[in-house]
N, C-alpha and C positions, 0 to 999 in steps of 0.2 A: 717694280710694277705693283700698285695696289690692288688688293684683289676687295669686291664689296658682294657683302650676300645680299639678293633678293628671293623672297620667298613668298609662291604664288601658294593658296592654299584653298583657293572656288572650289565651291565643292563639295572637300575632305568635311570627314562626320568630324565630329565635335569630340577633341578627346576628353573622359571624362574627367571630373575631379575628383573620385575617390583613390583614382591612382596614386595609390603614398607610398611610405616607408614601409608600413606593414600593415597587413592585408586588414581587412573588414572585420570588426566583433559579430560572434555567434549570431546577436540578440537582432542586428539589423538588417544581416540575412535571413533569420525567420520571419520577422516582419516582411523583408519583400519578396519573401516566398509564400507567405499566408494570404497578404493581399492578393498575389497574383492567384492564387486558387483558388480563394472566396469570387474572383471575375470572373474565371473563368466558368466555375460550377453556376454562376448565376444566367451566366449568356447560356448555357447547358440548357439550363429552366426555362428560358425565356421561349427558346427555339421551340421546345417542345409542345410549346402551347399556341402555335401560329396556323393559324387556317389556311385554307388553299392560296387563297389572295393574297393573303400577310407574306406567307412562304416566297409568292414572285414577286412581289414588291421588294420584299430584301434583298432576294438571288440578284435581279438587274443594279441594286445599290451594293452589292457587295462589290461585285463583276466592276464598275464604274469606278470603286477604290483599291482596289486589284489592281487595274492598269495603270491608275495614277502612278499609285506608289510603287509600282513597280518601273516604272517610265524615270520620278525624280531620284529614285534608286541609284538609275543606268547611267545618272547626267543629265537626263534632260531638263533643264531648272524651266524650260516654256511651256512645258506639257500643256499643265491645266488649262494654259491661255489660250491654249490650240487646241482643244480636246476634242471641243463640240464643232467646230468647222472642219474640224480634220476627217471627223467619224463621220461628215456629210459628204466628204470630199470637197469641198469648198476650198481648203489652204492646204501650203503644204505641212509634211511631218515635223515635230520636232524638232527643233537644229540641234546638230551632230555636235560635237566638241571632243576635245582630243581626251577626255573621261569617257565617255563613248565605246562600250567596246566591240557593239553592234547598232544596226537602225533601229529606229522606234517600233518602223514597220515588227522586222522580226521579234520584238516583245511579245509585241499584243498579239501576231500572230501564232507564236509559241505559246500561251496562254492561255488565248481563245482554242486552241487544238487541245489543250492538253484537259482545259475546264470542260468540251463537251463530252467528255466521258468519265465525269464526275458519276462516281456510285451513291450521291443524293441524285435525285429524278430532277427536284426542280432546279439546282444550281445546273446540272447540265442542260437542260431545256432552254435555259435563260443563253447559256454561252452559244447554244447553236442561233438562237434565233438573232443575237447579237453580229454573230459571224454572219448569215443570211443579209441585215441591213445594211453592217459597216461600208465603208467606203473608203478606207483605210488603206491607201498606196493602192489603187481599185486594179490600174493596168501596168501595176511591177512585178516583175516576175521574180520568183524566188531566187536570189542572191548568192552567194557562197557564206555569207558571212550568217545569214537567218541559219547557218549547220551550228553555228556557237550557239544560240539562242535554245535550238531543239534539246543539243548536248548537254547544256547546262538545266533543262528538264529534268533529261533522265538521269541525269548525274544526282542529282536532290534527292529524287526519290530514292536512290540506294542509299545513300547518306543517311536520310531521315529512316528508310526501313531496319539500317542496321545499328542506330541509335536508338529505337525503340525496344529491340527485339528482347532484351533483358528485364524489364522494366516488370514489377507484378505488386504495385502498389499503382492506386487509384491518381498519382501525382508523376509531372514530366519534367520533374527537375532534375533526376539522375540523367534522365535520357535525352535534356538539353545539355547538360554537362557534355556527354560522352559527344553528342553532336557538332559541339563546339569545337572539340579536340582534333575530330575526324576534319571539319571545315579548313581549322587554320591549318593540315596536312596536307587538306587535299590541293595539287597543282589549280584548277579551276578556282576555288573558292578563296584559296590564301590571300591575305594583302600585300598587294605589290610598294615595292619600294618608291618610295618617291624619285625622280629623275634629276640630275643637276645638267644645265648645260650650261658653257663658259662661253662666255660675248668677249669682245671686246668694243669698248666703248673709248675712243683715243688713245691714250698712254696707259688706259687702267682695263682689268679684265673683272668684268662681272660673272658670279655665280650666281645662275639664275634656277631656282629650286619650285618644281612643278609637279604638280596633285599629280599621284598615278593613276591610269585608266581604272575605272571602276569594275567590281568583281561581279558576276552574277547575282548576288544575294536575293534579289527577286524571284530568283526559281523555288531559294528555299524556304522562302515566304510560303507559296503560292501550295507545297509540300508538307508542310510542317504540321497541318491538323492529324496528318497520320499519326505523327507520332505519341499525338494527344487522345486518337483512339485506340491508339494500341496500349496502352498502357490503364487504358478506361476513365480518363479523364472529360472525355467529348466522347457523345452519342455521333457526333458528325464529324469527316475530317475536312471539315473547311478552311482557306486559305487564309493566312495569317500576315494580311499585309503591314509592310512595320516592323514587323518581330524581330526581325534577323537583320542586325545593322553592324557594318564593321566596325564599330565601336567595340561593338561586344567581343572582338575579334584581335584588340591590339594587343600586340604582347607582354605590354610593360604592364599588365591588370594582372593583381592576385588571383588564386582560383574563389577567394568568397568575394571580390570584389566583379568575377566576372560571374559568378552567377547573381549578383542583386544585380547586376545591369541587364543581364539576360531577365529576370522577374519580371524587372519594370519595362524594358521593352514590348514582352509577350503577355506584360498586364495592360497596358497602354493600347496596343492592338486587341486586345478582348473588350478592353472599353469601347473601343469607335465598334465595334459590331454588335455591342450590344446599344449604341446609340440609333443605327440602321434598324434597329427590329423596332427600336421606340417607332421612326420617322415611318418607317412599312406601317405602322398599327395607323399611325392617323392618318397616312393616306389612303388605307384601308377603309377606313369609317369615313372619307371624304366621296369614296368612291362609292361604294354602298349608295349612300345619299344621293348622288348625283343620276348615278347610272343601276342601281339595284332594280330595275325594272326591266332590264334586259337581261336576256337568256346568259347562262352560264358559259356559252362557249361563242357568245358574241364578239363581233374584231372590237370595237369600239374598247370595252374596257381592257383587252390584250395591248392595245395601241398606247391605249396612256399610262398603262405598267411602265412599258419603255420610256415613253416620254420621260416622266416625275421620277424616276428610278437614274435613268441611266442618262438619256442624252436627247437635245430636239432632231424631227427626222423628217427628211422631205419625204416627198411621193412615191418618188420611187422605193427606195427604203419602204420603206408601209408594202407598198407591192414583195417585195426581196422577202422581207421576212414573215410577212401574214399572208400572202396569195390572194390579196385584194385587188381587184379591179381598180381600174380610173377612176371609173364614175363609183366604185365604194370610198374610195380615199376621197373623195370632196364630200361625202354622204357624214362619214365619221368625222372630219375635221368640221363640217357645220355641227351637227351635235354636241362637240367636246367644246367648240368656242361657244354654244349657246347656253350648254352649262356650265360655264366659266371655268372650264376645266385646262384651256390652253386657250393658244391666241397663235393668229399668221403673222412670221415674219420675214422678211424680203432680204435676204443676202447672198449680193453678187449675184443677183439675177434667180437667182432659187427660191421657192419659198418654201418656208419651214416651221411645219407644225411643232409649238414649244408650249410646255405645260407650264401652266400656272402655279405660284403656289402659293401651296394651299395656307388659307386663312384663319383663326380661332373662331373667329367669329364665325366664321362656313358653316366651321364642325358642331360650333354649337344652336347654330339658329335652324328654325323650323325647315323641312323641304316646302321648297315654294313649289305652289301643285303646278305651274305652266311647265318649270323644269323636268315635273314627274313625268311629263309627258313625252313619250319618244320621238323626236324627230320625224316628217314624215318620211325623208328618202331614207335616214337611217332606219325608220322601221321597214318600207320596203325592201332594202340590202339586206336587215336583217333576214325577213322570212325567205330571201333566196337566199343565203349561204344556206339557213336550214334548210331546206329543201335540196341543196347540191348535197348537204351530208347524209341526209337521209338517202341519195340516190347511191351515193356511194359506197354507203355499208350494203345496199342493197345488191352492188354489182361488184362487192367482194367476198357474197355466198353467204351474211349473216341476214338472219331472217328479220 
């Protein structure tokens, strides 16, 4: 009987090419140890100089690449495609596949729990009001299998806590080292073997060799800026999506070859966030322009944070996460369409406030004074939310 291999391999990370004979020179690990910390100390800088508004404009685009990549992480290669109908409720979740080792659902809501008590103010603020909107598996009830999803949270955090705790130079490459070691040990994080199963196909038996279920690494994404303030690398311990790929994880990597894969991964994830704080600044200054004549704690510009950030959101959602009325949500979405700041759109019977984006030309050309002007039902919505808060602080004993 002939036996014939096939080999399915959808999926699996990419093994890399520096796996050789003998391990990595000095000179190329310092380069992608240098790089990765000149990104890193720069995105440091960046943050630090972000104003209130810059600050939520990022938090909701950080939170929006967090899930992703935590989603194509898990298997789901349809994520993105489904992202924004998903988080409306509109379609279902990502399809499962046998890499899969929990539902989409339990991701994002393991993430979404774990980011609103984020000890930055605004990256948690963003994940609760996020949690508030979603629509995300709205009437599923928690599972048995969303218990992997939590577990492999809290598993991370010990992980990353006790890969840090040595560390007393201003750099996290010892302390990705040791992380590494702790991952490929640990039961949860290890890579699994690939599977053969034997067919037969007439007189001949096929071996059929299939990607293994996929490991959590997501969690330790989501973990991993700890390790980068413990050791004083980052003022902040923000989520590192990207970082942590089983690539970095295969066995047949030298240890200098697995840390330049470790550099350029968790330099590569320092890059895309500090592209987010570029894209936060000009929508920043779009928003200014547009809507800078409204009060600092008005819905309107809270509404197209989310929009331009994270994701389009019907009515309801606006209600869910801002405690706006009916008649505010058609007050704010005229406003935002009249300053071409989003536009209605009609799916599957929903309609869905989706932000525009924004333009060079916008950011550079004069405010046109009719747009200066506020809305008239937005500005009556306006002066009653003010008025509900000022009644408020008044009937919680502040003078």
């Amino acid at each position: 009987m002939q036996c014939f291999g096939i080999h399915y391999t959808f999926g699996m990370e990419r093994f890399h090419p520096l796996a050789a004979d003998t391990d990595a020179p000095p000179e190329a690990l310092g380069q992608a140890q240098a790089e990765c910390a000149l990104a890193l100390g720069r995105l440091d800088g960046l943050l630090t100089g972000l104003t209130d508004t810059e600050k939520r404009l990022f938090c909701v685009g950080l939170l929006r690449e967090v899930l992703l990549s935590a989603l194509a992480q898990a298997g789901f290669a349809d994520a993105e495609h489904r992202f924004n109908a998903w988080f409306a409720g509109l379609d279902r979740a990502p399809q499962e596949t046998p890499l899969t080792a929990c539902s989409a659902y339990a991701v994002v809501r393991a993430l979404l729990g774990e980011l609103s008590h984020h000890p930055w103010e605004p990256l948690a603020d963003a994940a609760q009001t996020i949690a508030l909107a979603a629509r995300f598996g709205a009437d599923r009830p928690m599972q048995a299998e969303d218990a992997l999803a939590e577990e492999a949270i809290g598993r991370a955090l010990t992980l990353v806590k006790q890969a840090g705790a040595d560390d007393e130079i201003p750099l996290p490459f010892a302390g990705l080292g040791h992380l590494y070691a702790l991952l490929r040990a640990d039961p949860l994080f290890a890579l699994l073997e690939r599977t053969v199963h034997i067919r037969s196909l007439g007189n001949r038996a096929v071996a059929i060799e299939q990607a293994a279920p996929r490991t959590p690494l997501w969690a330790v994404d989501a973990s991993l800026g700890r390790l980068l303030t413990a050791c004083g690398a980052w003022q902040l311990a923000l989520p590192c999506p990207g970082a942590v790929t089983a690539e970095t994880l295969q066995p047949q990597l030298w240890p200098g070859e697995r840390a330049i894969v470790s550099a350029r991964t968790l330099h590569a994830s320092a890059t895309r966030l500090a592209e987010l704080v570029a894209k936060a600044r000009r929508r920043a200054a779009l928003m200014r322009e547009q809507l800078g004549h409204l009060r600092s704690s008005a819905r309107a510009p809270q509404v197209w944070i989310l929009l331009a950030g994270f994701a389009p959101l019907g009515l309801d959602q606006m209600t869910s996460a801002f405690g706006i009325s009916r008649r505010g949500t058609y007050a704010i979405g005229d406003a935002l369409v009249t300053a071409g700041l989003a536009r209605r759109a009609s799916i599957k019977g929903k309609v869905l406030l989706v932000a525009e984006a924004p333009r060079r030309d916008r950011l550079s050309a004069p405010l046109d004074h009719a747009l200066a002007l506020p809305h008239p039902a937005l500005a009556e919505f306006d002066a009653a939310m003010g008025e509900i808060d000022r009644l408020l602080a008044g009937s919680s004993g502040h003078p």
